[in-house]
N, C-alpha and C positions, 0 to 999 in steps of 0.2 A: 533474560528473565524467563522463568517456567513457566506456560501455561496452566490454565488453573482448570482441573477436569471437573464434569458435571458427578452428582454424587451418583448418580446410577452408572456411569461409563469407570468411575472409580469400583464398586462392588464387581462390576463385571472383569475388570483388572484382576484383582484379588481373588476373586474366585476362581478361573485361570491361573494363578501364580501358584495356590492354592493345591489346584489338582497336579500341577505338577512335581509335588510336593511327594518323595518316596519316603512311605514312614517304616521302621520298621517293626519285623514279628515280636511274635511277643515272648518267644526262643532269643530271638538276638537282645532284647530290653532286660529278660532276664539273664542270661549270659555277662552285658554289662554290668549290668548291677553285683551280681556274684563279684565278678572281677575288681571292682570299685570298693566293696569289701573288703577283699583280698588285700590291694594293695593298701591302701588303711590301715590295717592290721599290722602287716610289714612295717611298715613306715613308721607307726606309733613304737614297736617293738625297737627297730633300728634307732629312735630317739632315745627312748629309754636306756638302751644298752650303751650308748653314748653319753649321755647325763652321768649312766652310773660310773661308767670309767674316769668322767675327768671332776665327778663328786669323789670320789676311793681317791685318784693320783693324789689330787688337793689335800683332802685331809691326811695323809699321807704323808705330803710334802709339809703340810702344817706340826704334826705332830713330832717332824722328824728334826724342823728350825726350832718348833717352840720349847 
C-alpha cells in the first residue's frame, strides 16, 4: 500500500516535477499550430473529394440499373 504524503512534502513534489517541465517557444507553439491547420485542411479536403467520388459512382451506378 502507498504511503500517504503530508500536503506540504506533496506541493514540494510538484513543484520539482514542475520545473523540470521543458515548455516550448512560442516559434515552436506557433509552428504546431500552423501545421495543425494544415493538416485539417488536407484531410477535410481528402474526405470530401472521396464522398464526392463514391456519391458520382452511385448515382451513376443508380441511374445506369434504374
Amino acid at each position: 500500500m502507498a504511503t500517504r504524503t503530508n500536503p506540504l512534502q506533496f506541493i514540494q513534489q510538484v513543484r520539482a516535477e514542475v520545473a523540470k517541465v521543458v515548455w516550448p517557444t512560442r516559434r515552436e507553439v506557433l509552428l504546431t499550430t500552423v501545421m495543425v491547420f494544415i493538416m485539417a485542411t488536407l484531410t477535410a479536403i481528402f474526405f470530401f473529394l472521396v464522398d464526392w467520388i463514391i456519391r458520382s459512382g452511385l448515382q451513376l451506378l443508380l441511374n445506369v440499373v434504374g
